[in-house]
DSSP file (Angstrom, degrees, kcal/mol; ACC not computed):
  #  RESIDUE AA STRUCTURE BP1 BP2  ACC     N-H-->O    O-->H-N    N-H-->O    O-->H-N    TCO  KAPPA ALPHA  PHI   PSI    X-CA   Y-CA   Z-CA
    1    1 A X              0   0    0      0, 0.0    42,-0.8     0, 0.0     2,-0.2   0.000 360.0 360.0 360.0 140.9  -30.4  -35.8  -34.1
    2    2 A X        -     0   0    0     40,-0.2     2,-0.4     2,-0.1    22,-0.1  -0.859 360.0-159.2-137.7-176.1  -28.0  -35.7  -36.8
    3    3 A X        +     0   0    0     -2,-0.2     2,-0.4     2,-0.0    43,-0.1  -0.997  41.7 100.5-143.4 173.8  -24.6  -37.4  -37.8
    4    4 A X  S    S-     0   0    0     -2,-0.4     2,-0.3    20,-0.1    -2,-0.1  -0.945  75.8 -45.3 147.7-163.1  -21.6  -36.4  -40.3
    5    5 A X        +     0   0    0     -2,-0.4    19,-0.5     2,-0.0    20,-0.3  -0.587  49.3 171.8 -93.9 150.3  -18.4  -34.7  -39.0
    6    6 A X        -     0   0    0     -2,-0.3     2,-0.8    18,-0.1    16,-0.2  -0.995  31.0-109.3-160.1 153.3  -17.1  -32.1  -36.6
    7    7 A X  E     -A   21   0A   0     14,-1.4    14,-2.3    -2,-0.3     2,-0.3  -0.864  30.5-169.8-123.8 153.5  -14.3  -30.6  -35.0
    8    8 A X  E     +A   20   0A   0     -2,-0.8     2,-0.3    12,-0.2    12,-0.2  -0.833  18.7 127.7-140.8 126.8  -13.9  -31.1  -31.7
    9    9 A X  E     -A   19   0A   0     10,-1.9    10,-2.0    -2,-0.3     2,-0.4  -0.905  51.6 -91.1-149.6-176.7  -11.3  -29.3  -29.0
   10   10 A X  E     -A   18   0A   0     -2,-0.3     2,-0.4     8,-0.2     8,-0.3  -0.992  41.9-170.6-121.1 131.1  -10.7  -27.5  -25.7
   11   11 A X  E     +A   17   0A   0      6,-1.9     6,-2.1    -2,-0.4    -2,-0.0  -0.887  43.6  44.4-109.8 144.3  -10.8  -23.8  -26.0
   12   12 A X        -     0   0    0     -2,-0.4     5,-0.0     4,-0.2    -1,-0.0   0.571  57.7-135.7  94.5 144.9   -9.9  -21.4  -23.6
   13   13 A X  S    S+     0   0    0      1,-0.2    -1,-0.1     2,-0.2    -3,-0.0  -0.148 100.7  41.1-101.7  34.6   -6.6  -21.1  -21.0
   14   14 A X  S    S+     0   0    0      0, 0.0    -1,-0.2     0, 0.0    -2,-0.1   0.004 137.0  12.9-161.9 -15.2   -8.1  -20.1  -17.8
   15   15 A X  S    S-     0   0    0      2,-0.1    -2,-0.2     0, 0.0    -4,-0.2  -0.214  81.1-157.1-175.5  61.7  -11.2  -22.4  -18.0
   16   16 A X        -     0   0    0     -6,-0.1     2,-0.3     0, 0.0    -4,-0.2  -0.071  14.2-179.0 -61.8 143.6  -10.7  -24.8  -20.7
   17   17 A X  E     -A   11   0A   0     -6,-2.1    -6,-1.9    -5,-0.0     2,-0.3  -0.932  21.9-133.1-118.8 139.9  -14.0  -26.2  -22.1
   18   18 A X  E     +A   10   0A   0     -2,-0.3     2,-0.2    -8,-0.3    -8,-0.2  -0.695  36.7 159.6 -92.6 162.5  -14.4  -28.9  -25.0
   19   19 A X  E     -A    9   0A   0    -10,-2.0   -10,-1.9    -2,-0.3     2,-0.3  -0.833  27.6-132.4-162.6 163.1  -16.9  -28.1  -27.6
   20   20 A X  E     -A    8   0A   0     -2,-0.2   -12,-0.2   -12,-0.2     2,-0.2  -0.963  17.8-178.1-135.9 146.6  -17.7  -29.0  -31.1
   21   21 A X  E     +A    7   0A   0    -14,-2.3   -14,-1.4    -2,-0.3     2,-0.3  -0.513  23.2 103.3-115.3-173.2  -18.5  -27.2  -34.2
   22   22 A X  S  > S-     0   0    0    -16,-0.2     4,-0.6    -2,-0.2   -16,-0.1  -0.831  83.0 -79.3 134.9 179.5  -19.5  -27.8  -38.0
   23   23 A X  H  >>S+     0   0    0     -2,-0.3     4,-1.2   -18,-0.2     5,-0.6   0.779 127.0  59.8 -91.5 -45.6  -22.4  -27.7  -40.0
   24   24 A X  H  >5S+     0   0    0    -19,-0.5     4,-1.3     1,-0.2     5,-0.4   0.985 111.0  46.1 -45.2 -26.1  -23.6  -31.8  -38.4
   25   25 A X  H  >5S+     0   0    0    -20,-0.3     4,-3.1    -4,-0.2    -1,-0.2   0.950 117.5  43.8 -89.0 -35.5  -23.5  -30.1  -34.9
   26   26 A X  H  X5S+     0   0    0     -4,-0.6     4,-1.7     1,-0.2     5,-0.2   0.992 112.1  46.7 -56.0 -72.1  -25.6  -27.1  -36.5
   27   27 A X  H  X5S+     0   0    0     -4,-1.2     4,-3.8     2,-0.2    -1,-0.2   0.869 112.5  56.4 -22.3 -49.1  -28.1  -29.0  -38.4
   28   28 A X  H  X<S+     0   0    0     -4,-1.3     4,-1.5    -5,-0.6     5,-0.4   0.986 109.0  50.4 -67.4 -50.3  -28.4  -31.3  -34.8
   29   29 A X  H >X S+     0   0    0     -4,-3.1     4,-1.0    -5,-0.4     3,-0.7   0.946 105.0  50.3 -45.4 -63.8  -29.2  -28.1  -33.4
   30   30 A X  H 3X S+     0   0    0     -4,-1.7     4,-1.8     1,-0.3     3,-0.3   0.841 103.8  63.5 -42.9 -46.6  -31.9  -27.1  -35.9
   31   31 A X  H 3< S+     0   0    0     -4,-3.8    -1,-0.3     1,-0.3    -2,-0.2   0.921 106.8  40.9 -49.4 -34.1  -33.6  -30.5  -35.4
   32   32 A X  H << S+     0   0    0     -4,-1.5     3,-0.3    -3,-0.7    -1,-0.3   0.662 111.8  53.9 -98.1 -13.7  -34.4  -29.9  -31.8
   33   33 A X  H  < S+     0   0    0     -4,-1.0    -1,-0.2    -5,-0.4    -2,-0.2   0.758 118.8  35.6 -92.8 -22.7  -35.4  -26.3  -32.1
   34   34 A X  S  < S+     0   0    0     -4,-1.8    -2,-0.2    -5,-0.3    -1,-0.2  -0.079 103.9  95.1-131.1  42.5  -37.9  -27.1  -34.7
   35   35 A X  S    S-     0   0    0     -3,-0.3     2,-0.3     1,-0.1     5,-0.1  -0.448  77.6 -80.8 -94.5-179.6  -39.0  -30.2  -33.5
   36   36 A X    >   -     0   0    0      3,-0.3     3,-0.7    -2,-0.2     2,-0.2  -0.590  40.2-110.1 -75.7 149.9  -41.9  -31.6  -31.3
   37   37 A X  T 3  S+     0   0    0     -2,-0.3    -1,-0.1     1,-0.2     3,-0.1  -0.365 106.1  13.2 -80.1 138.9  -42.0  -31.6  -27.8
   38   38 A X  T 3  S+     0   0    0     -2,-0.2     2,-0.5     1,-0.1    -1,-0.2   0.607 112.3  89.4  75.5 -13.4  -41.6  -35.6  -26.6
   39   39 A X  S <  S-     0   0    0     -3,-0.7     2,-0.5    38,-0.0    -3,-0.3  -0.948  74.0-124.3-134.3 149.2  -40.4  -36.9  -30.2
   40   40 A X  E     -B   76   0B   0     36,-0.5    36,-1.7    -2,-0.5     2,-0.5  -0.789  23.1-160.9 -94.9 124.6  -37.0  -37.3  -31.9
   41   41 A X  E     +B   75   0B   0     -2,-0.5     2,-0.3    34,-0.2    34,-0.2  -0.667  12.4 179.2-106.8 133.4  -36.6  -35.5  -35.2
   42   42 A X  E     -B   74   0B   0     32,-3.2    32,-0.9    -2,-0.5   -40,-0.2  -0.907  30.0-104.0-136.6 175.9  -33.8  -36.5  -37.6
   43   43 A X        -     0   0    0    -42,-0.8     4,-0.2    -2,-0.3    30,-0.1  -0.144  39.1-110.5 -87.8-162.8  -32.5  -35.4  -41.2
   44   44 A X  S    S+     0   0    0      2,-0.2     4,-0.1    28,-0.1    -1,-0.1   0.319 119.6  55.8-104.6   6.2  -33.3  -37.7  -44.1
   45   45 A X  S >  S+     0   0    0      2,-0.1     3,-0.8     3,-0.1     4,-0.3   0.840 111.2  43.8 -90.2 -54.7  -29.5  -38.7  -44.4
   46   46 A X  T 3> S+     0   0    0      1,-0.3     4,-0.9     2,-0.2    -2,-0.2   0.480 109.9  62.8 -85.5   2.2  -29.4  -39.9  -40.5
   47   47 A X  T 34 S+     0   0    0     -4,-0.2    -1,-0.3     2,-0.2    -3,-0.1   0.607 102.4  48.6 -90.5 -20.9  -33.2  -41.8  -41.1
   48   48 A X  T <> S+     0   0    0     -3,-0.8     4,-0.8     2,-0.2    -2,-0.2   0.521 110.8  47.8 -92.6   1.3  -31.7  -44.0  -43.6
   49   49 A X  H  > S+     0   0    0     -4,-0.3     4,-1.7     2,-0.2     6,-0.2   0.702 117.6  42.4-105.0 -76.6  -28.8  -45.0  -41.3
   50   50 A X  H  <>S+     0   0    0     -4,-0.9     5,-1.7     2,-0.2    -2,-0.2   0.688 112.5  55.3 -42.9 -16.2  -31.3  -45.5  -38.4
   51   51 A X  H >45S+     0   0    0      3,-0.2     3,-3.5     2,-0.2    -1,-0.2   0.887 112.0  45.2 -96.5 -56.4  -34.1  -47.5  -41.1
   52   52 A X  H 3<5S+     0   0    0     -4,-0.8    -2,-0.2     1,-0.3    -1,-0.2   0.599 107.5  62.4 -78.0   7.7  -31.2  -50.1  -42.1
   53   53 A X  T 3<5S-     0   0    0     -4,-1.7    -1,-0.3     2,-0.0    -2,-0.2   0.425 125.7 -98.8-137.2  47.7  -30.5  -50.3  -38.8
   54   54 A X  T < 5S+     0   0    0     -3,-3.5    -3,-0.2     1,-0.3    -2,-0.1  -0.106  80.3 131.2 117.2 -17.0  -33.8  -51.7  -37.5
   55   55 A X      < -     0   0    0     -5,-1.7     2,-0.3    -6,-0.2    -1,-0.3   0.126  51.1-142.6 -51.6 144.6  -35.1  -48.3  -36.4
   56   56 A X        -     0   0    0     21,-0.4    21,-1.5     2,-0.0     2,-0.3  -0.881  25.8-173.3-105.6 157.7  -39.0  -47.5  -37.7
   57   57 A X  E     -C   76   0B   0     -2,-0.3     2,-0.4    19,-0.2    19,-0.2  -0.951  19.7-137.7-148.6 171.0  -39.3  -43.8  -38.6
   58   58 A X  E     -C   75   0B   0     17,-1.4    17,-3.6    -2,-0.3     2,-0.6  -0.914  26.4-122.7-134.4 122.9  -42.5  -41.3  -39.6
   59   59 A X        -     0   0    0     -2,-0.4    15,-0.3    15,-0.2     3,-0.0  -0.800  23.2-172.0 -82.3 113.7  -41.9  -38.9  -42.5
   60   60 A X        -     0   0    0     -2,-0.6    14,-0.2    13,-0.5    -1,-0.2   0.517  37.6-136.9 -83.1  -4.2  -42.7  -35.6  -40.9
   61   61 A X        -     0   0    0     12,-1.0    10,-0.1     2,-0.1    -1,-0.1   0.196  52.2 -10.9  78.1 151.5  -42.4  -33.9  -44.6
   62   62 A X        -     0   0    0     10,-0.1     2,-0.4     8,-0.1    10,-0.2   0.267  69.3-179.7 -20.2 157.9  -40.9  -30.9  -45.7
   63   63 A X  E     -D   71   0C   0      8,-1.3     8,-1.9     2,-0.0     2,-0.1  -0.737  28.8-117.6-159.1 140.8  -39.9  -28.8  -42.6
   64   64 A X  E     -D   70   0C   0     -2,-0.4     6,-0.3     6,-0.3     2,-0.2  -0.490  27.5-164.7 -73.8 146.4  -38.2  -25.4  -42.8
   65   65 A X        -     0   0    0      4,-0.9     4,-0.3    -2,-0.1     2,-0.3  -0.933  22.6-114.2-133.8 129.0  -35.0  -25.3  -41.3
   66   66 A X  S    S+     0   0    0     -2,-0.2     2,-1.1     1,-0.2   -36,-0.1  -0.621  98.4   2.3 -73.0 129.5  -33.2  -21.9  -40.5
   67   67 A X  S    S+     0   0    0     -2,-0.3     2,-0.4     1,-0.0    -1,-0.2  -0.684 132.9  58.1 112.1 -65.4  -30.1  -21.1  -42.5
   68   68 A X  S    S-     0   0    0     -2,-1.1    -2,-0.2     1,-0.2    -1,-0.0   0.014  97.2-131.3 -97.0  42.3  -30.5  -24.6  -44.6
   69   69 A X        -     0   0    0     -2,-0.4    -4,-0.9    -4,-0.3     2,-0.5   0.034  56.9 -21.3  70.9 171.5  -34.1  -24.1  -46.3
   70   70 A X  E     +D   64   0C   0     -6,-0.3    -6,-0.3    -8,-0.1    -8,-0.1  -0.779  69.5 179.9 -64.3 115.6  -36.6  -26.7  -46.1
   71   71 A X  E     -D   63   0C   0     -8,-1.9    -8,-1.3    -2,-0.5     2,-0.5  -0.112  34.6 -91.8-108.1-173.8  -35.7  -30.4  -45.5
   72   72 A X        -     0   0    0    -10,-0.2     2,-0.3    -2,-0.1   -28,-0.1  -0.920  43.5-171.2-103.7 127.1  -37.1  -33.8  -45.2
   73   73 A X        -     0   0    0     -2,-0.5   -12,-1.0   -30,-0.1   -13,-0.5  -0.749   4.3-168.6-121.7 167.3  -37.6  -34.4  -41.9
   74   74 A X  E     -B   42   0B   0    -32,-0.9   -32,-3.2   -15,-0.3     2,-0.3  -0.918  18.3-131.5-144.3 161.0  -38.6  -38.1  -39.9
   75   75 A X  E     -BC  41  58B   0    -17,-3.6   -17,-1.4    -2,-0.2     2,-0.3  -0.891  14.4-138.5 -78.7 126.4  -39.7  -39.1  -36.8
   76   76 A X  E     -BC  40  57B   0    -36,-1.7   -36,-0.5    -2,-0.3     2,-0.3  -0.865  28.4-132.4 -99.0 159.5  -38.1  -41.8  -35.2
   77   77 A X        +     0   0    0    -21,-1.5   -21,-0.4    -2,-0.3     2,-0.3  -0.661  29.9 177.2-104.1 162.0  -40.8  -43.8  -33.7
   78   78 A X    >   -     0   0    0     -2,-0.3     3,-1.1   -23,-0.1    -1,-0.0  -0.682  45.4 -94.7-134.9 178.9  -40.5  -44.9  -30.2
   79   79 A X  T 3  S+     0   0    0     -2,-0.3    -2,-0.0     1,-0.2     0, 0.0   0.473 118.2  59.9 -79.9  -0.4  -42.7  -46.8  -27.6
   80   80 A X  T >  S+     0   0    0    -42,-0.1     3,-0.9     2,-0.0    -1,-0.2   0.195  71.7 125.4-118.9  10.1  -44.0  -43.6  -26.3
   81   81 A X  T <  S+     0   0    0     -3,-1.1     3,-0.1     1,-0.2   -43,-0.0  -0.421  79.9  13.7 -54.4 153.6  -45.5  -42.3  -29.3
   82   82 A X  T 3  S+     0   0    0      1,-0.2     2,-0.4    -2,-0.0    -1,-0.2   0.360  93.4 109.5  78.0   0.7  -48.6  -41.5  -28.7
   83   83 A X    <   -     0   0    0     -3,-0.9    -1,-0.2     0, 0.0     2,-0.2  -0.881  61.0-127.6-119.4 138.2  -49.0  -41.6  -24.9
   84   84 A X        -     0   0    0     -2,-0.4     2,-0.2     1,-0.1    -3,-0.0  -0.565  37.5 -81.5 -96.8 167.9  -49.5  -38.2  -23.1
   85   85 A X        -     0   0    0     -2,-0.2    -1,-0.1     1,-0.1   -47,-0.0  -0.447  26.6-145.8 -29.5 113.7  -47.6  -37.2  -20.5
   86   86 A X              0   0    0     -2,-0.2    -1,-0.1     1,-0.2    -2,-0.0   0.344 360.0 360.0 -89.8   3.9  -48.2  -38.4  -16.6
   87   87 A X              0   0    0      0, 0.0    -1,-0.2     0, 0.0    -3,-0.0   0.783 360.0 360.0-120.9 360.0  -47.2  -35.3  -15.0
């Protein structure tokens, strides 16, 4: 998960599609590709947004990011931390 700004359309005349691009929708991308399986990974911008607003979070610590270096990464924590999978 991430947040900031993007720009957002419909492209194409024969089969228009909306999409968005930017560096937030990139970055959002990065979280989930170098994340954990079952847990939501967020930057350290979108963890302080999420802390003041009631959210608990886990510092996952540096993590390499492709294209933007290593970052500060969090967890947010959820009611399913820690519980394996039932299937």
């Amino acid at each position: 998960l991430n947040h900031g700004p993007v720009i957002a359309g419909v492209v194409g005349a024969q089969k228009p599609q909306y999409d968005i691009w930017g560096n937030t929708v990139n970055v959002a991308s990065r979280m989930d590709s170098c994340g954990e399986m079952g847990r939501l990974q967020v930057t350290e911008d979108t963890a302080k947004i999420l802390k003041n607003a009631g959210y608990e979070l886990i510092c996952r610590g540096p993590t390499y990011v492709k294209g933007k270096g290593t970052l500060t990464t969090y967890f947010v924590k959820t009611p399913f931390d820690g519980k394996e999978d039932n299937y």
